[in-house]
N, CA and C atoms of all chains as a GROMACS GRO file, in nm:
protein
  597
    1UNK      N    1  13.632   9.872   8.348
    1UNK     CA    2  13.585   9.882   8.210
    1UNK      C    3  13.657  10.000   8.143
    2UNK      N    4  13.724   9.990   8.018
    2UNK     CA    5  13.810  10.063   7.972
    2UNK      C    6  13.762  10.101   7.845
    3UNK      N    7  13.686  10.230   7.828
    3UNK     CA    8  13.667  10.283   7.674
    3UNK      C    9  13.766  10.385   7.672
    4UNK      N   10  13.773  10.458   7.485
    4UNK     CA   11  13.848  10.510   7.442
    4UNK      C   12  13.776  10.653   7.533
    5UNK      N   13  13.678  10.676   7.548
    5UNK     CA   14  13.631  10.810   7.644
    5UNK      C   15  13.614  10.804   7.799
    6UNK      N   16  13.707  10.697   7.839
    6UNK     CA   17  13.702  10.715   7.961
    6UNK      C   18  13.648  10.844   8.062
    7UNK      N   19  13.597  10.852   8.180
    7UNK     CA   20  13.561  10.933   8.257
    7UNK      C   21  13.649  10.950   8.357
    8UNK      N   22  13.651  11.105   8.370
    8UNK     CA   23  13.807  11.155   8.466
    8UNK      C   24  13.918  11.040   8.405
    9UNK      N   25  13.965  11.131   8.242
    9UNK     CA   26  14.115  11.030   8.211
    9UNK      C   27  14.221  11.089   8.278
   10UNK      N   28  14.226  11.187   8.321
   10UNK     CA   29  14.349  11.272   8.366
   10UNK      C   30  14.414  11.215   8.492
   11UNK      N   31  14.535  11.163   8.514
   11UNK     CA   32  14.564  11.067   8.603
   11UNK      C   33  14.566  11.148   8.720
   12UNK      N   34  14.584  11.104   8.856
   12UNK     CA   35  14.603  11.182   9.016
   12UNK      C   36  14.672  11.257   8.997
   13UNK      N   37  14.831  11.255   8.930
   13UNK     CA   38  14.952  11.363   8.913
   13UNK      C   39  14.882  11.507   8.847
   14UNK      N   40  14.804  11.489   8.757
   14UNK     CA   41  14.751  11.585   8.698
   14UNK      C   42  14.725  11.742   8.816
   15UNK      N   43  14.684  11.692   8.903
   15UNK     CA   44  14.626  11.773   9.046
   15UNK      C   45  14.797  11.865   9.042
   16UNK      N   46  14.894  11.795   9.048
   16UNK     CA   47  14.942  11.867   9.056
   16UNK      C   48  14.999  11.993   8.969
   17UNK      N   49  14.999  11.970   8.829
   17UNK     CA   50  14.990  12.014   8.711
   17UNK      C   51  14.849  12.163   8.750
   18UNK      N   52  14.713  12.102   8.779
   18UNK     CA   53  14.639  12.230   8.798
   18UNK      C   54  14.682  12.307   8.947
   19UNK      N   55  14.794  12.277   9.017
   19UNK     CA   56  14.782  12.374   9.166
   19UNK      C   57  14.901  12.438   9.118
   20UNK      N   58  14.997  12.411   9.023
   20UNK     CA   59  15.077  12.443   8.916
   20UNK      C   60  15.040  12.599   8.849
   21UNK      N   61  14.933  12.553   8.804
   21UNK     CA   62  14.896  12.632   8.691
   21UNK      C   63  14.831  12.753   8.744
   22UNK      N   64  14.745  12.727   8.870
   22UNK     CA   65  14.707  12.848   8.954
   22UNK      C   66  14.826  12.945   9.017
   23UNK      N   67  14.971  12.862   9.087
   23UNK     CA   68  15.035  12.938   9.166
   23UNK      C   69  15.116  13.017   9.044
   24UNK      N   70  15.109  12.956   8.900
   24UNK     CA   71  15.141  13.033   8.811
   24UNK      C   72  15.073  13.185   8.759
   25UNK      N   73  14.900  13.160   8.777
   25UNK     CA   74  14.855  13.236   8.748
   25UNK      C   75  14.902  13.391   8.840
   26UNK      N   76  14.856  13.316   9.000
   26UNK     CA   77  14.887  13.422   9.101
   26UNK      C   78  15.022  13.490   9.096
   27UNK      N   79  15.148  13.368   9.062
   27UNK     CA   80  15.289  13.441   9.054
   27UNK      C   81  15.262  13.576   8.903
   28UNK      N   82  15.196  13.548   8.798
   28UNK     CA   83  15.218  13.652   8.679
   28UNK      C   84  15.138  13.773   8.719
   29UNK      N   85  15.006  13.714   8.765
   29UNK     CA   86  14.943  13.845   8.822
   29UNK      C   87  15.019  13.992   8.914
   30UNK      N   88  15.100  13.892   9.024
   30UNK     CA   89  15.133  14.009   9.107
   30UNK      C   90  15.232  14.051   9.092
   31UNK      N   91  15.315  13.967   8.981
   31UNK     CA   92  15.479  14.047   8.858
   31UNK      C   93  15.411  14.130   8.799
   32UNK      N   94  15.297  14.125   8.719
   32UNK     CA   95  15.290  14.226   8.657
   32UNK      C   96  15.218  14.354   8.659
   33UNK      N   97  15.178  14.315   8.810
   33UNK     CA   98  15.146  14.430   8.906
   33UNK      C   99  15.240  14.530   8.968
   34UNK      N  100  15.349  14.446   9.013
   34UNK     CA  101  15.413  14.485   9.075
   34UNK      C  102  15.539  14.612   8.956
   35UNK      N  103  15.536  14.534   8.865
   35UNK     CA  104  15.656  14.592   8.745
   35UNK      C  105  15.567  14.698   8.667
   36UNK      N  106  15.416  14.650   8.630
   36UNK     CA  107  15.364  14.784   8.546
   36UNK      C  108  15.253  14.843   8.640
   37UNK      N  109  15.225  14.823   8.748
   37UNK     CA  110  15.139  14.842   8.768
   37UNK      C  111  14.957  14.798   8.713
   38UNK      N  112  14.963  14.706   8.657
   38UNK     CA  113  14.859  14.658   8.560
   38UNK      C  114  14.793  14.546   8.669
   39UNK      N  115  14.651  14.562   8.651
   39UNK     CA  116  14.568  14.433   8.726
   39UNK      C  117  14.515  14.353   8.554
   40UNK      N  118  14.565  14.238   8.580
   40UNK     CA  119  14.525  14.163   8.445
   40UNK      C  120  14.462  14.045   8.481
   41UNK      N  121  14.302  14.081   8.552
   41UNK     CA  122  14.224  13.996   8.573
   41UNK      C  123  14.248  13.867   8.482
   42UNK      N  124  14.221  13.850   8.351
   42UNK     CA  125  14.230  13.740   8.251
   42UNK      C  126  14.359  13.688   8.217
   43UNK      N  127  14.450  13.745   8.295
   43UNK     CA  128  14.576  13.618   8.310
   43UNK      C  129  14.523  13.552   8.399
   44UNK      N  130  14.506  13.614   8.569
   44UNK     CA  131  14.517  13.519   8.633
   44UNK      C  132  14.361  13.394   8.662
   45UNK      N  133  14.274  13.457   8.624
   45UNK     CA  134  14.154  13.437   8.544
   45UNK      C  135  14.178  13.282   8.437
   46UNK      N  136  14.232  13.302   8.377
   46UNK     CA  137  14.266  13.242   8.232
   46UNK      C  138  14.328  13.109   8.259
   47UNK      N  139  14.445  13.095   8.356
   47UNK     CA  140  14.542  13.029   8.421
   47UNK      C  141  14.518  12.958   8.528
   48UNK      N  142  14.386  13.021   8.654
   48UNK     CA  143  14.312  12.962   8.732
   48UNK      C  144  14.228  12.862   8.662
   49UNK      N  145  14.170  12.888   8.588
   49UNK     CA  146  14.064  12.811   8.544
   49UNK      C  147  14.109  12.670   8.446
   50UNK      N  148  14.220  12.697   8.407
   50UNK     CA  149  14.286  12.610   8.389
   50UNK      C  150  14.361  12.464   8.459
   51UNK      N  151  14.377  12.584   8.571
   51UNK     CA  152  14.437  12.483   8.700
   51UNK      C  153  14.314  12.386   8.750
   52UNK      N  154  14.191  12.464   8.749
   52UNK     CA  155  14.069  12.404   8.819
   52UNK      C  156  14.040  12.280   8.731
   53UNK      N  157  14.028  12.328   8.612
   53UNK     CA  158  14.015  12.197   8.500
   53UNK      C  159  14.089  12.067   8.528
   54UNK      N  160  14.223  12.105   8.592
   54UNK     CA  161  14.258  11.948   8.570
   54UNK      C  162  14.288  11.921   8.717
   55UNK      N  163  14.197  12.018   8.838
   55UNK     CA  164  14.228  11.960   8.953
   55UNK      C  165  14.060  11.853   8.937
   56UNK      N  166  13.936  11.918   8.899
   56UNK     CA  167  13.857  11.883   8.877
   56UNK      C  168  13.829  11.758   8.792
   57UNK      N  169  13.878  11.745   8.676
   57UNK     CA  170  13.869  11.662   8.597
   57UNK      C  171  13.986  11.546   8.596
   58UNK      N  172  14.042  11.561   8.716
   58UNK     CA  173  14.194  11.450   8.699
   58UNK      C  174  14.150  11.328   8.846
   59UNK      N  175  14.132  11.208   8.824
   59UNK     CA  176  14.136  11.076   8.909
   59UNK      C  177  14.161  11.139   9.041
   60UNK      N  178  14.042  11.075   9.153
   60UNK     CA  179  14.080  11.079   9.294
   60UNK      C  180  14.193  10.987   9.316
   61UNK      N  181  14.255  10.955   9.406
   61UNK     CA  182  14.366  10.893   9.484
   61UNK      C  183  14.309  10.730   9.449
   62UNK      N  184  14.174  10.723   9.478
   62UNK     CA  185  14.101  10.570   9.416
   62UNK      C  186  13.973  10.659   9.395
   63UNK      N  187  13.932  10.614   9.274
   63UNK     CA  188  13.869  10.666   9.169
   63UNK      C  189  13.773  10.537   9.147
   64UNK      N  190  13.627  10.514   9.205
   64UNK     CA  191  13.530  10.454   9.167
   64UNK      C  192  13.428  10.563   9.118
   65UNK      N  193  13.346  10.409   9.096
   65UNK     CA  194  13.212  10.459   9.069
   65UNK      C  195  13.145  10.586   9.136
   66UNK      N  196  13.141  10.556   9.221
   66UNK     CA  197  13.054  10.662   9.337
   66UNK      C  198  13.178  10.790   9.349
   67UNK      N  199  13.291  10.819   9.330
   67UNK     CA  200  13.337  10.873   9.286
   67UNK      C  201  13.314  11.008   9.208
   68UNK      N  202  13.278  10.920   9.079
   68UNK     CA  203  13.202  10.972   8.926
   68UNK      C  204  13.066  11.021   8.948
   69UNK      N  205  13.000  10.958   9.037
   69UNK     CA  206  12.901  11.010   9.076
   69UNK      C  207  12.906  11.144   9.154
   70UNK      N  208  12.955  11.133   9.248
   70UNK     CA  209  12.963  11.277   9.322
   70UNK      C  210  13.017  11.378   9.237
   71UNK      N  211  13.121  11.343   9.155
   71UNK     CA  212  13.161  11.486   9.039
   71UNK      C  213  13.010  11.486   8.958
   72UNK      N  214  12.973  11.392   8.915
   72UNK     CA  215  12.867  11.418   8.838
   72UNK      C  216  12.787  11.475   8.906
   73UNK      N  217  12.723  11.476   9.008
   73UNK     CA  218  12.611  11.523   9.119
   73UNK      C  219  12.664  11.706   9.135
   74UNK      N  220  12.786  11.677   9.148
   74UNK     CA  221  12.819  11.865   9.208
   74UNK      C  222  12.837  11.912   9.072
   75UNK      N  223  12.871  11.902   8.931
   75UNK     CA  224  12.827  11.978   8.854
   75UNK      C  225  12.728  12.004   8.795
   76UNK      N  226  12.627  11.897   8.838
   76UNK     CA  227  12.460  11.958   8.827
   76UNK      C  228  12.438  12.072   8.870
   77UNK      N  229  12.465  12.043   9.031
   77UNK     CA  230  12.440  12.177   9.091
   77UNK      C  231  12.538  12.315   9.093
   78UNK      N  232  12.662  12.304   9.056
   78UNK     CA  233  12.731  12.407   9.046
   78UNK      C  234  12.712  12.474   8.848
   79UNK      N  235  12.655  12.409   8.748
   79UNK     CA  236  12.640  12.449   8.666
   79UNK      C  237  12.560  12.564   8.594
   80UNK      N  238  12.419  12.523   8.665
   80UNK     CA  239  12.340  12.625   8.683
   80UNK      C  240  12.338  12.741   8.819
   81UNK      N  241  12.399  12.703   8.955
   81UNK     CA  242  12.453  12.788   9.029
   81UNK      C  243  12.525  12.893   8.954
   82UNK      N  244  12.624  12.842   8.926
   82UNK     CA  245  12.757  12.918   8.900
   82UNK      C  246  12.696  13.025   8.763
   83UNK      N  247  12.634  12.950   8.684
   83UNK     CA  248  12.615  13.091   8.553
   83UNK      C  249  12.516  13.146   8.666
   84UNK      N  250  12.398  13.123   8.687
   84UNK     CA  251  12.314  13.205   8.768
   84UNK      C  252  12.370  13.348   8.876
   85UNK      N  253  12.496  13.265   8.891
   85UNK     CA  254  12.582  13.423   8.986
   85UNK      C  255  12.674  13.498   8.847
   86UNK      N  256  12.679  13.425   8.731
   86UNK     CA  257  12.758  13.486   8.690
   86UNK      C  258  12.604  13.584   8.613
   87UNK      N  259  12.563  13.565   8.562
   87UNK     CA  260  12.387  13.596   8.542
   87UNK      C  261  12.395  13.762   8.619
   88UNK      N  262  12.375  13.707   8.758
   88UNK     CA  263  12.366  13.819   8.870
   88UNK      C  264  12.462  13.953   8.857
   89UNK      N  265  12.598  13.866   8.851
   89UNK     CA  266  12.708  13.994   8.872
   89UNK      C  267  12.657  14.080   8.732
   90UNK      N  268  12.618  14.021   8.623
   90UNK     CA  269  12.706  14.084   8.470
   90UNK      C  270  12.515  14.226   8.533
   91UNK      N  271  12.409  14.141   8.531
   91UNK     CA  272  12.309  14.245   8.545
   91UNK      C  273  12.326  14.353   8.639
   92UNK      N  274  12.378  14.333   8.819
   92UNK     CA  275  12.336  14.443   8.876
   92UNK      C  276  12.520  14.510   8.911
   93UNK      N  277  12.594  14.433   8.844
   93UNK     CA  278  12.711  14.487   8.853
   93UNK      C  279  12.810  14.530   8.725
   94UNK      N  280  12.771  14.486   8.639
   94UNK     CA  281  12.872  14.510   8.553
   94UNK      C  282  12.792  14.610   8.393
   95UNK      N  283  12.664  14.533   8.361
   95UNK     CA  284  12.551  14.600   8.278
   95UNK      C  285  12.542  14.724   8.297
   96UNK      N  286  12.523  14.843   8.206
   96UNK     CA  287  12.502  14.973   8.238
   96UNK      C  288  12.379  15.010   8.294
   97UNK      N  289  12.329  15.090   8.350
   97UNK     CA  290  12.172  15.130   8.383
   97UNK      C  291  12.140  15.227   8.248
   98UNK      N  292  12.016  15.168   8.240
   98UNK     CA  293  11.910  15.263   8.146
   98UNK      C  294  11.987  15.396   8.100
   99UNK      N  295  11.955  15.466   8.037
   99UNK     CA  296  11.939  15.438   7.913
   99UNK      C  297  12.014  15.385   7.797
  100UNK      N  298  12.144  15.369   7.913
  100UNK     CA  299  12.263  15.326   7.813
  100UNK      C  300  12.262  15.163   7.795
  101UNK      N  301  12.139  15.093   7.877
  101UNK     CA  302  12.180  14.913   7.899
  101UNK      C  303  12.186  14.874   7.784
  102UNK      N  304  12.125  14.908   7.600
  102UNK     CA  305  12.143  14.856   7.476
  102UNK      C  306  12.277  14.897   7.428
  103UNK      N  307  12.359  14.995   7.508
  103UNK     CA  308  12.489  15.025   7.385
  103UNK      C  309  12.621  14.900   7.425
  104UNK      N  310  12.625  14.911   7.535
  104UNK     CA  311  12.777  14.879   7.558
  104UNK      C  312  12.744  14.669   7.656
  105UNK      N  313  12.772  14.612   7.582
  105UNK     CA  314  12.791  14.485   7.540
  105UNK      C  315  12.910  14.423   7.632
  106UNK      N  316  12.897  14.426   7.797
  106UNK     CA  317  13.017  14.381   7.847
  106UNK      C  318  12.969  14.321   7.978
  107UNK      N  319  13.017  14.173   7.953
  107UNK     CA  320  12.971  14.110   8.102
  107UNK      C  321  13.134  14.043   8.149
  108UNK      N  322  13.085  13.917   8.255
  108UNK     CA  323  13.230  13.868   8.283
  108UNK      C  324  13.257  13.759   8.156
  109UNK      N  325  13.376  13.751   8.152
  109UNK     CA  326  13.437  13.639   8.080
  109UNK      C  327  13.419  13.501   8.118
  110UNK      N  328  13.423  13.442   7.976
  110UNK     CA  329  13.441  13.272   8.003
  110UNK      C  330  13.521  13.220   8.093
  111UNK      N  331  13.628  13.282   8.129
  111UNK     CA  332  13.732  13.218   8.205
  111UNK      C  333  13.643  13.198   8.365
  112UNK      N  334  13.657  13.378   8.342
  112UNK     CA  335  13.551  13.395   8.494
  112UNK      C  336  13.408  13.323   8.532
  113UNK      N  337  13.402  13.310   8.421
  113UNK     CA  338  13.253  13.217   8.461
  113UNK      C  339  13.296  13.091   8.437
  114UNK      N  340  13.370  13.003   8.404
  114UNK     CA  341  13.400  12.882   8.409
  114UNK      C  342  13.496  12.868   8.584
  115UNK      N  343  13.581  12.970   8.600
  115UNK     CA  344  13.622  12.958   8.730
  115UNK      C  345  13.534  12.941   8.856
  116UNK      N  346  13.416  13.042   8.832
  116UNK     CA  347  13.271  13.015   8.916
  116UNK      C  348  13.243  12.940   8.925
  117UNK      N  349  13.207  12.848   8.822
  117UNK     CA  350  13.122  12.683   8.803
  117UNK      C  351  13.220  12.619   8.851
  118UNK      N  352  13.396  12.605   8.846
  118UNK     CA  353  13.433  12.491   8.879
  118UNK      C  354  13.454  12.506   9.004
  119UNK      N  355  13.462  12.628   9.084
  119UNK     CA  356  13.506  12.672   9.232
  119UNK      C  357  13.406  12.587   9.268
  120UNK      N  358  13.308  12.604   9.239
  120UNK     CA  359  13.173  12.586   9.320
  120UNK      C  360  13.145  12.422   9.302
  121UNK      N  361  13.164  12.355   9.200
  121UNK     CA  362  13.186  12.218   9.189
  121UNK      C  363  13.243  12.113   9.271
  122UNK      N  364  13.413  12.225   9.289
  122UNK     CA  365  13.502  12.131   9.361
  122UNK      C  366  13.466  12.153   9.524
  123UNK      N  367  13.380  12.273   9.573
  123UNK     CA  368  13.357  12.239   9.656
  123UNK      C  369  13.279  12.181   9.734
  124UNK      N  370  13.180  12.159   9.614
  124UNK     CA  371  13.041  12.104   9.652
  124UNK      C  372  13.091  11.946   9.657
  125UNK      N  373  13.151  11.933   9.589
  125UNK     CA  374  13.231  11.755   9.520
  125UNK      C  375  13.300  11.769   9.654
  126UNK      N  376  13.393  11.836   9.760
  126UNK     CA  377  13.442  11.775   9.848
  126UNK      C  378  13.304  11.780   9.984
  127UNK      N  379  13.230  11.904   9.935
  127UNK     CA  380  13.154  11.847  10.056
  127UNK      C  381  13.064  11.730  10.046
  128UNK      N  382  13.031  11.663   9.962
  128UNK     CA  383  12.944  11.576   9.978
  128UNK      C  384  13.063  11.439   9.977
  129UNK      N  385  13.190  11.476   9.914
  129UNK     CA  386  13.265  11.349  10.000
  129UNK      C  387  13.270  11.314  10.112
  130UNK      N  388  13.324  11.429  10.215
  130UNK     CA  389  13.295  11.410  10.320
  130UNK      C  390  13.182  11.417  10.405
  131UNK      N  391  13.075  11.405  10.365
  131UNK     CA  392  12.939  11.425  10.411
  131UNK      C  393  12.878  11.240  10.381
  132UNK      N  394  12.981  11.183  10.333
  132UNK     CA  395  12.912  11.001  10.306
  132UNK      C  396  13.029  10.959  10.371
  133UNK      N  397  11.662  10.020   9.786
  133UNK     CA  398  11.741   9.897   9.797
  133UNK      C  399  11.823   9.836   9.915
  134UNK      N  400  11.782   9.692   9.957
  134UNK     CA  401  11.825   9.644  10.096
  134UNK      C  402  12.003   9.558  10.007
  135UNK      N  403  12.036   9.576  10.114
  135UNK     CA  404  12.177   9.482  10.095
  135UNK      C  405  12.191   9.384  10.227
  136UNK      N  406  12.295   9.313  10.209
  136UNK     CA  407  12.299   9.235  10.353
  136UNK      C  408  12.503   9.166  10.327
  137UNK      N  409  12.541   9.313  10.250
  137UNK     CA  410  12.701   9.332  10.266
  137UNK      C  411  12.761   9.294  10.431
  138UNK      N  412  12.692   9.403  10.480
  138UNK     CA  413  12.777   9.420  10.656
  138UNK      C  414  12.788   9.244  10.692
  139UNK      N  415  12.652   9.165  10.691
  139UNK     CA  416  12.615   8.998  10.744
  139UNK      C  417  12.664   8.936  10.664
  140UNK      N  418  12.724   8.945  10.561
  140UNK     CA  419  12.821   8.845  10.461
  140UNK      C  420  12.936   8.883  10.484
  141UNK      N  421  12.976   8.961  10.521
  141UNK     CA  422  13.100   9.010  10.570
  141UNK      C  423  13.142   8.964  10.722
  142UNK      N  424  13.063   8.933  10.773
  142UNK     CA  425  13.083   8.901  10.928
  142UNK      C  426  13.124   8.746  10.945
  143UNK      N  427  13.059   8.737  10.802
  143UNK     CA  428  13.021   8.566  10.778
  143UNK      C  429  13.138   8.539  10.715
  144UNK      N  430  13.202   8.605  10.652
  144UNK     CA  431  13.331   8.587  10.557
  144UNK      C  432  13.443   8.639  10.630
  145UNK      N  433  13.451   8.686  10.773
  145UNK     CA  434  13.496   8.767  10.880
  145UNK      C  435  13.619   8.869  10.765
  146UNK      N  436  13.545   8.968  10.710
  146UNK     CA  437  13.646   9.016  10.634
  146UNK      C  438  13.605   9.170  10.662
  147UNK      N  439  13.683   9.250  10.659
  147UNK     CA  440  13.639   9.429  10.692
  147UNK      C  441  13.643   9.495  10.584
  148UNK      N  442  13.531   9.650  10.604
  148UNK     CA  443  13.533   9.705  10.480
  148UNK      C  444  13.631   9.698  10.421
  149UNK      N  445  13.755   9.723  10.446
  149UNK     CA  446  13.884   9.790  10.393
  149UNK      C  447  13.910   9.665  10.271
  150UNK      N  448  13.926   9.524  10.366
  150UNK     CA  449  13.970   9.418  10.275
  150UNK      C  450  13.856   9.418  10.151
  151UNK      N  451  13.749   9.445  10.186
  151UNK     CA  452  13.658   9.408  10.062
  151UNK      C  453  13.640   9.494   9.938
  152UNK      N  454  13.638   9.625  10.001
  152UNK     CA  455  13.699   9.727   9.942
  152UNK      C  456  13.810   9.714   9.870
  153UNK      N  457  13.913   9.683   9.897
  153UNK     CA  458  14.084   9.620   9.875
  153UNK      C  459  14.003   9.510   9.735
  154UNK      N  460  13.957   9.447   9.747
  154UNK     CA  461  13.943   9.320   9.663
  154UNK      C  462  13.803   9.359   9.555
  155UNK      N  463  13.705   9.452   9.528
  155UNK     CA  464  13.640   9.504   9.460
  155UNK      C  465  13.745   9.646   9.392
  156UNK      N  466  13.856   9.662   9.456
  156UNK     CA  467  13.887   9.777   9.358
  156UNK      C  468  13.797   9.938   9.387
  157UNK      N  469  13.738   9.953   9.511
  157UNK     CA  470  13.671  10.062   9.548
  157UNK      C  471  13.739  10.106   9.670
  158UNK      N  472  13.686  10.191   9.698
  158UNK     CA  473  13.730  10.287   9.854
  158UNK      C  474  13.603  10.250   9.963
  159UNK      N  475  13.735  10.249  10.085
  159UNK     CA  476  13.664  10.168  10.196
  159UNK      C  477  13.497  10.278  10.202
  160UNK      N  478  13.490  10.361  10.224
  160UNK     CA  479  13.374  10.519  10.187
  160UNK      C  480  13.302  10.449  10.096
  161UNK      N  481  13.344  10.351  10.038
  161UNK     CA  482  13.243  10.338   9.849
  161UNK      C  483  13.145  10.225   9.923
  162UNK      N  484  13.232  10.137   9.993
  162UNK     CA  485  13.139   9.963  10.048
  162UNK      C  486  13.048  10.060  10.178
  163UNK      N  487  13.096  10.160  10.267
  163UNK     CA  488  13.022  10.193  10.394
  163UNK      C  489  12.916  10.275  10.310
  164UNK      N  490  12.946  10.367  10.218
  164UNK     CA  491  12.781  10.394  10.182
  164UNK      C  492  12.712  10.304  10.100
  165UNK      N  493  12.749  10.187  10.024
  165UNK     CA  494  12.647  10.108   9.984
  165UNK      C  495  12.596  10.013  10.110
  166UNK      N  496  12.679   9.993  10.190
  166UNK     CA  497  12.612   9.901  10.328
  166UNK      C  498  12.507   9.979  10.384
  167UNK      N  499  12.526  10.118  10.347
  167UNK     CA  500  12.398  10.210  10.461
  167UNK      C  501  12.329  10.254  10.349
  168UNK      N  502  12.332  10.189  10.291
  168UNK     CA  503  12.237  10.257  10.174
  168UNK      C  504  12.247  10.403  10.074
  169UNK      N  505  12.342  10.451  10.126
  169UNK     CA  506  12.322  10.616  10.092
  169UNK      C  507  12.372  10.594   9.891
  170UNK      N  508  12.479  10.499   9.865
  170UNK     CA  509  12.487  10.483   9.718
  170UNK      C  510  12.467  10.336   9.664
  171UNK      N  511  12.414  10.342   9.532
  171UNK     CA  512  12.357  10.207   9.503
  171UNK      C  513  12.487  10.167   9.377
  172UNK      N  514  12.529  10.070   9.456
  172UNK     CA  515  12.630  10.032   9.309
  172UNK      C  516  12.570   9.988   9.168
  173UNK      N  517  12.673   9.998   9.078
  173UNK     CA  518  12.652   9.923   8.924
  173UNK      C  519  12.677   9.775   8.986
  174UNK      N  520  12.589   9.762   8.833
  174UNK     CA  521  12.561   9.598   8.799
  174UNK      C  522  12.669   9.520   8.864
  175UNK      N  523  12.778   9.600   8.757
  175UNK     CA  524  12.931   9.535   8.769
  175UNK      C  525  12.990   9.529   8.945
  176UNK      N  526  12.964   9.638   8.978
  176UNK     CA  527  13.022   9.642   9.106
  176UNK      C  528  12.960   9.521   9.211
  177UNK      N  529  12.832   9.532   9.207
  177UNK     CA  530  12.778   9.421   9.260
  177UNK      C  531  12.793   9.318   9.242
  178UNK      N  532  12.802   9.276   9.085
  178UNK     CA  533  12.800   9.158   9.083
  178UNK      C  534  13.020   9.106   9.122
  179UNK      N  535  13.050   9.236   9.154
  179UNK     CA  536  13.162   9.156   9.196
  179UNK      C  537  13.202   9.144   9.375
  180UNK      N  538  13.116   9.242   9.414
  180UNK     CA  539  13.048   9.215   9.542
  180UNK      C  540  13.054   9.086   9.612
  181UNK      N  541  12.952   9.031   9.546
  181UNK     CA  542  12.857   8.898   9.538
  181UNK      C  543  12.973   8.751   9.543
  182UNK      N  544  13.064   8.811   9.449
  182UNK     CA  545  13.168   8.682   9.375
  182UNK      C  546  13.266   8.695   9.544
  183UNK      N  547  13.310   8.853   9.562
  183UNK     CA  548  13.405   8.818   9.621
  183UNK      C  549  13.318   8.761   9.764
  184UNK      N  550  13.241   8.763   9.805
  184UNK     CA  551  13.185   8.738   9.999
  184UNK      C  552  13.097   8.583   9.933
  185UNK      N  553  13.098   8.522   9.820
  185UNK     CA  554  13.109   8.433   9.772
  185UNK      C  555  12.953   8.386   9.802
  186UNK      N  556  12.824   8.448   9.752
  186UNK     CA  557  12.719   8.427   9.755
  186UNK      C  558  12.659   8.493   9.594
  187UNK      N  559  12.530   8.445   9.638
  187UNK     CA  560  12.448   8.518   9.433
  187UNK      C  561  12.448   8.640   9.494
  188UNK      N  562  12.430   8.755   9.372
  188UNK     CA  563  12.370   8.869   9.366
  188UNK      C  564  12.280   8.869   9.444
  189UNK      N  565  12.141   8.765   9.434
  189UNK     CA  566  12.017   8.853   9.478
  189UNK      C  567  11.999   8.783   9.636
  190UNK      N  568  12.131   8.705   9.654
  190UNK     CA  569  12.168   8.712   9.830
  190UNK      C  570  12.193   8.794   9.900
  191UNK      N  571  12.226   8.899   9.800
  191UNK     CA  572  12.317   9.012   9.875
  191UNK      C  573  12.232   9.136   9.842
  192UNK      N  574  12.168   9.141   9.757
  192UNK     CA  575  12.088   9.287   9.712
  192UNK      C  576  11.934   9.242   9.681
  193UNK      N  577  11.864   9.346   9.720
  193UNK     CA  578  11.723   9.272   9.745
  193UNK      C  579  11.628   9.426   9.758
  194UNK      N  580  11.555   9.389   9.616
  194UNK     CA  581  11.458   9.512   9.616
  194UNK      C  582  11.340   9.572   9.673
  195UNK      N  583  11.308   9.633   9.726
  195UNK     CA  584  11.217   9.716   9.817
  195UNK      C  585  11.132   9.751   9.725
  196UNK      N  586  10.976   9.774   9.815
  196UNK     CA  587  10.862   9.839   9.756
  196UNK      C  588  10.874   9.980   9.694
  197UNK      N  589  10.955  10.054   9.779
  197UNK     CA  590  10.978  10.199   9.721
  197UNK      C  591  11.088  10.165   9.622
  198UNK      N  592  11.140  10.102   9.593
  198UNK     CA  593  11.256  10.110   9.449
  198UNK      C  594  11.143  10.078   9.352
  199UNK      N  595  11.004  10.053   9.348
  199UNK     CA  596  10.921  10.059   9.199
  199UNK      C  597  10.854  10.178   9.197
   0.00000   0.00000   0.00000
């Protein structure tokens, strides 16, 4: 059945396009570590999560129903997982303590918290593949 | 939900793989609907049914706990 919103449109090749986009992230990270000395979490942050997107969202090898289901099933549970740790880190790790917790306005990033949810997706999505 | 895939299959002497092969699913997709663990769509079933060449409700058959 073929609609214009297909589910997982991103063809199998795509996978390779996101393992792409990660070894990209990791290659800029540790150039530009290595040349300025700089850790630039939100490149490689930015670029991972990117990669995850279309390893996640791109056609298994054969792509059914039950398929769709298991992605659908592990981002139930990695959705609310994943903010819930991101939840965790920003309060007992990153949030200031009293009296300063109203001034300064800084948790993790979207990237970083979308990298959480999809880490945790794709692995929940392969374990319950191989678990049927 | 009961099925009776594996006994139409024995009967049609055909293996997951081929039936799988001929529904357009993964051999993993027919072994967990034979054991129950996933319940196919309409569609899937009813092409199930066409290919091991019996009705739908020959092949899929509802249980007290599915109400």
């Amino acid at each position: 059945m073929n609609t214009l919103l297909n589910v997982f449109s991103y063809s199998y090749r795509m996978n390779i396009i996101g393992i792409g986009c990660i070894l990209w992230g990791f290659y800029s990270f540790f150039s530009k570590y290595w040349c300025y000395q700089l850790l630039d979490i939100q490149l490689i942050s930015g670029l991972c999560c990117w990669g995850l997107i279309f390893i996640f969202f791109s056609k298994e090898k054969t792509d059914d129903e039950r398929i769709h289901q298991l992605k659908f099933q592990a981002l139930t549970w990695a959705v609310p997982v994943g903010f819930f740790i991101t939840h965790l880190i920003n309060y007992f790790l990153i949030s200031p303590q009293e009296p300063d917790s109203g001034k300064l306005i800084q948790s993790l990033s979207a990237y970083e918290s979308l990298g959480i949810i999809l880490l945790l997706a794709l692995a929940l999505f392969y374990y319950l593949k191989q678990r049927d | 939900m009961k099925n009776t895939i594996k006994v139409e299959r024995a009967r049609n002497n055909m293996t997951q793989a081929e039936l799988a092969d001929k529904v357009k699913v993964s051999r993993q997709t027919i072994n967990a609907i034979e054991t129950g663990k996933f319940i196919p769509s309409t569609l899937l079933a009813f092409k199930i049914a066409h290919v091991l060449q019996v009705s739908i409700d020959a092949v899929f058959r509802l249980e007290d706990c599915d109400w």
